[in-house]
C-alpha positions as protocol buffer text, in pm:
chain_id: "A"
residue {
  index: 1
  type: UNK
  ca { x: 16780 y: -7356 z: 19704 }
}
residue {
  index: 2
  type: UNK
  ca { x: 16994 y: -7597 z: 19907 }
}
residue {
  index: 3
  type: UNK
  ca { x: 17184 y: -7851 z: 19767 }
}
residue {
  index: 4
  type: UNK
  ca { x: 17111 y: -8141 z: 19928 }
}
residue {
  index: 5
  type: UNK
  ca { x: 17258 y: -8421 z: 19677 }
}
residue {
  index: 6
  type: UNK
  ca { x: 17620 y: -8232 z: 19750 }
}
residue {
  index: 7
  type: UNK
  ca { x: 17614 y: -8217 z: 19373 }
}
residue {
  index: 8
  type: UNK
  ca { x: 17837 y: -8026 z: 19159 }
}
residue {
  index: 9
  type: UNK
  ca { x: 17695 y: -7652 z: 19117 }
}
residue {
  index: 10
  type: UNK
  ca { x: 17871 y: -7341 z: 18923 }
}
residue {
  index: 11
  type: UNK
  ca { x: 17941 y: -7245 z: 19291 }
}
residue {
  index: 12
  type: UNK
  ca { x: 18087 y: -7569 z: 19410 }
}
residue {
  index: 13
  type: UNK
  ca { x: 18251 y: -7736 z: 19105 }
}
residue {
  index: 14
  type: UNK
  ca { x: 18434 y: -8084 z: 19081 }
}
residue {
  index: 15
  type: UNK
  ca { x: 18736 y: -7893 z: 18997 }
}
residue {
  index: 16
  type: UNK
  ca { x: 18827 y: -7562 z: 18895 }
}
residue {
  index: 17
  type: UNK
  ca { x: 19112 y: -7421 z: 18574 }
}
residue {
  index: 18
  type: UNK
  ca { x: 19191 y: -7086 z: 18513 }
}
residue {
  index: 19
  type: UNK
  ca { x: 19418 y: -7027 z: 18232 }
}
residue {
  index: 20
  type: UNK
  ca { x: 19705 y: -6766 z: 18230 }
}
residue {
  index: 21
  type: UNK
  ca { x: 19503 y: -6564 z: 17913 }
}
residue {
  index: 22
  type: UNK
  ca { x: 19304 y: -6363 z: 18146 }
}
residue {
  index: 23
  type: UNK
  ca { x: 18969 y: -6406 z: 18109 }
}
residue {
  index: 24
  type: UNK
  ca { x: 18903 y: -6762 z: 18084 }
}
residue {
  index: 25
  type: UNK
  ca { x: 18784 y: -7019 z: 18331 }
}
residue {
  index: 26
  type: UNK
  ca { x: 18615 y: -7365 z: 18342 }
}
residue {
  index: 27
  type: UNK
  ca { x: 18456 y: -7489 z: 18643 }
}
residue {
  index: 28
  type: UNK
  ca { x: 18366 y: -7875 z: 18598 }
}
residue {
  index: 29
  type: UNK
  ca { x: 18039 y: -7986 z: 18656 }
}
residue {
  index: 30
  type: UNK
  ca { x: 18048 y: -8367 z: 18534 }
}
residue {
  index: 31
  type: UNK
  ca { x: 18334 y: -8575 z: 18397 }
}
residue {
  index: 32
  type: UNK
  ca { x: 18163 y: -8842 z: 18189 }
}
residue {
  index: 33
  type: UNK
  ca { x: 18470 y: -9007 z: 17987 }
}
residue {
  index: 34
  type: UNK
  ca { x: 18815 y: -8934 z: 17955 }
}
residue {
  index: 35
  type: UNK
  ca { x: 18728 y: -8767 z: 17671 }
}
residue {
  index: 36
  type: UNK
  ca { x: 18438 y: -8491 z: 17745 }
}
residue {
  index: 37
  type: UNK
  ca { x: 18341 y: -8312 z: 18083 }
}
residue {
  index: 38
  type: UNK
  ca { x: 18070 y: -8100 z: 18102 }
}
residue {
  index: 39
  type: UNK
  ca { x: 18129 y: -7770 z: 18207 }
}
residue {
  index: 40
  type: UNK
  ca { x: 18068 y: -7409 z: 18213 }
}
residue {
  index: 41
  type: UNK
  ca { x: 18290 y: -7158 z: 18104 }
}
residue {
  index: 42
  type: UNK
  ca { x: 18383 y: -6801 z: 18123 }
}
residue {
  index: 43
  type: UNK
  ca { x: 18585 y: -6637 z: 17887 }
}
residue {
  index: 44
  type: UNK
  ca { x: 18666 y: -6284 z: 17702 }
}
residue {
  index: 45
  type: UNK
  ca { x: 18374 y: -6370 z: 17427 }
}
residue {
  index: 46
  type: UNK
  ca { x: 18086 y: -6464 z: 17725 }
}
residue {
  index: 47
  type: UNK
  ca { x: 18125 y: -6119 z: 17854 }
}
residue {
  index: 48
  type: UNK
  ca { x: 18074 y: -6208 z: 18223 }
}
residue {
  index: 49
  type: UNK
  ca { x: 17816 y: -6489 z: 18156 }
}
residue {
  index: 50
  type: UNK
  ca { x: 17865 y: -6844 z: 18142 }
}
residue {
  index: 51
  type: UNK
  ca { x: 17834 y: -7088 z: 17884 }
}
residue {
  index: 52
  type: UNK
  ca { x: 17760 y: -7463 z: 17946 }
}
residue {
  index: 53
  type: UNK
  ca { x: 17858 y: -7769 z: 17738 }
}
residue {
  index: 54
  type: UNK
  ca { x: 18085 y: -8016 z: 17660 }
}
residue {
  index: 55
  type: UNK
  ca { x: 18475 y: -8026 z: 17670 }
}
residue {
  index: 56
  type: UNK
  ca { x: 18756 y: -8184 z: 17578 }
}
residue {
  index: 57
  type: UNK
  ca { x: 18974 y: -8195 z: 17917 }
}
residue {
  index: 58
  type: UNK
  ca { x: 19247 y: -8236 z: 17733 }
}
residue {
  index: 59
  type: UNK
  ca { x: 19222 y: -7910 z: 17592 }
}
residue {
  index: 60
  type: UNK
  ca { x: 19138 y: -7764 z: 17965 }
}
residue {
  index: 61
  type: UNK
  ca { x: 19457 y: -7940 z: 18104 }
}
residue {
  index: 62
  type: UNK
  ca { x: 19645 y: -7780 z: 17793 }
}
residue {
  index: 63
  type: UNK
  ca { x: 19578 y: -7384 z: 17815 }
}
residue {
  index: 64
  type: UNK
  ca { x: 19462 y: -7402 z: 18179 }
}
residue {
  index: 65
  type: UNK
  ca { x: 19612 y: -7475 z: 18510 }
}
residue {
  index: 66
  type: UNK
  ca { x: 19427 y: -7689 z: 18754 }
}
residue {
  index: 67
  type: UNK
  ca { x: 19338 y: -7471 z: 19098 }
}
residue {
  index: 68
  type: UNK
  ca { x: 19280 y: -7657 z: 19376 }
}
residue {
  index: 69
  type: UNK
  ca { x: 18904 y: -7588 z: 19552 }
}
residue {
  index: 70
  type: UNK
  ca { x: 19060 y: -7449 z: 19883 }
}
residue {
  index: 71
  type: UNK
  ca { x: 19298 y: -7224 z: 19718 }
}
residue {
  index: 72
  type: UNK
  ca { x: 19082 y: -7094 z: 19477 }
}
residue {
  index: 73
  type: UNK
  ca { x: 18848 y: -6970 z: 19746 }
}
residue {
  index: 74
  type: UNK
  ca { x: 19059 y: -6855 z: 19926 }
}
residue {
  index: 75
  type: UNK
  ca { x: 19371 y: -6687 z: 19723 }
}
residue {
  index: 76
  type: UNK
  ca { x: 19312 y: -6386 z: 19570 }
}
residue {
  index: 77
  type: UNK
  ca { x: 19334 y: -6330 z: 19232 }
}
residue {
  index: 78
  type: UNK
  ca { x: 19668 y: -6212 z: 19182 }
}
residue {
  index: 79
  type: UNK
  ca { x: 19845 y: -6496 z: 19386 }
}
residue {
  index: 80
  type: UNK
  ca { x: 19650 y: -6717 z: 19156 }
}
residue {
  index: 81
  type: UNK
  ca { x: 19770 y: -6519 z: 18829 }
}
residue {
  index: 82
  type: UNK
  ca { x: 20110 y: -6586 z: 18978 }
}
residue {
  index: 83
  type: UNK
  ca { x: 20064 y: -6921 z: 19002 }
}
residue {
  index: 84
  type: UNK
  ca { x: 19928 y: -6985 z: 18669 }
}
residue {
  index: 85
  type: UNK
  ca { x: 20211 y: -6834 z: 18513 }
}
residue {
  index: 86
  type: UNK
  ca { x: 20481 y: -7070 z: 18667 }
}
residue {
  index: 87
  type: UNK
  ca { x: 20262 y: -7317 z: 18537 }
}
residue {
  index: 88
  type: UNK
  ca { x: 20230 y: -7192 z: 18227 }
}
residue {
  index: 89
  type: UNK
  ca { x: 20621 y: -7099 z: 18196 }
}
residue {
  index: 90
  type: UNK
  ca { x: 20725 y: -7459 z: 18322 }
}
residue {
  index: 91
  type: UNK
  ca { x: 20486 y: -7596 z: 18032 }
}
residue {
  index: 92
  type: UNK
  ca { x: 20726 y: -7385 z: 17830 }
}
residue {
  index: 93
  type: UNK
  ca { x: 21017 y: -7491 z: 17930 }
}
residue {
  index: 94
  type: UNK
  ca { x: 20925 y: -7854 z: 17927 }
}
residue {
  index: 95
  type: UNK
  ca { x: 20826 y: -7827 z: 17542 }
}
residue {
  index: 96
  type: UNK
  ca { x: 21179 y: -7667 z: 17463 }
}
């Protein structure tokens, strides 16, 4: 089925994290407050599968780095690995 609304879909997300623990990602499908986004997830535990709900972004924006839409679709999976880690190892480094 077409989307027709150009609303947010597991395929076409408002925005996209993957965090540097393999395994997880959340793809968001609403924002409604500062304070909880709806989204699905994939992680070690859904086993392939997504689960939907409610999120804390700042616990998104905490163990996973941001990817933009074009790069995600079009960077393969290492170069966005690599990137994550930088991420994740300037996080790091700013906390020391």
């Amino acid at each position: 089925m077409e989307n027709l609304h150009n609303e947010p879909t597991l395929e076409n997300p408002i925005e996209t994290y993957i965090s540097p623990m393999i395994g997880w990602e959340w793809r968001v499908l609403e924002k409604y407050s500062d304070t909880y986004w709806y989204c699905a997830v994939q992680s070690p535990m859904t086993h392939g599968t997504w689960d939907f709900g409610g999120v804390n972004p700042s616990d998104i924006k905490e163990y996973g780095g941001f990817i933009k839409p074009e790069d995600y679709k079009h960077a393969e999976v290492d170069d966005i690995m690599y990137q994550l880690q930088a991420i994740a190892n300037k996080r790091r480094e700013e906390a020391s």
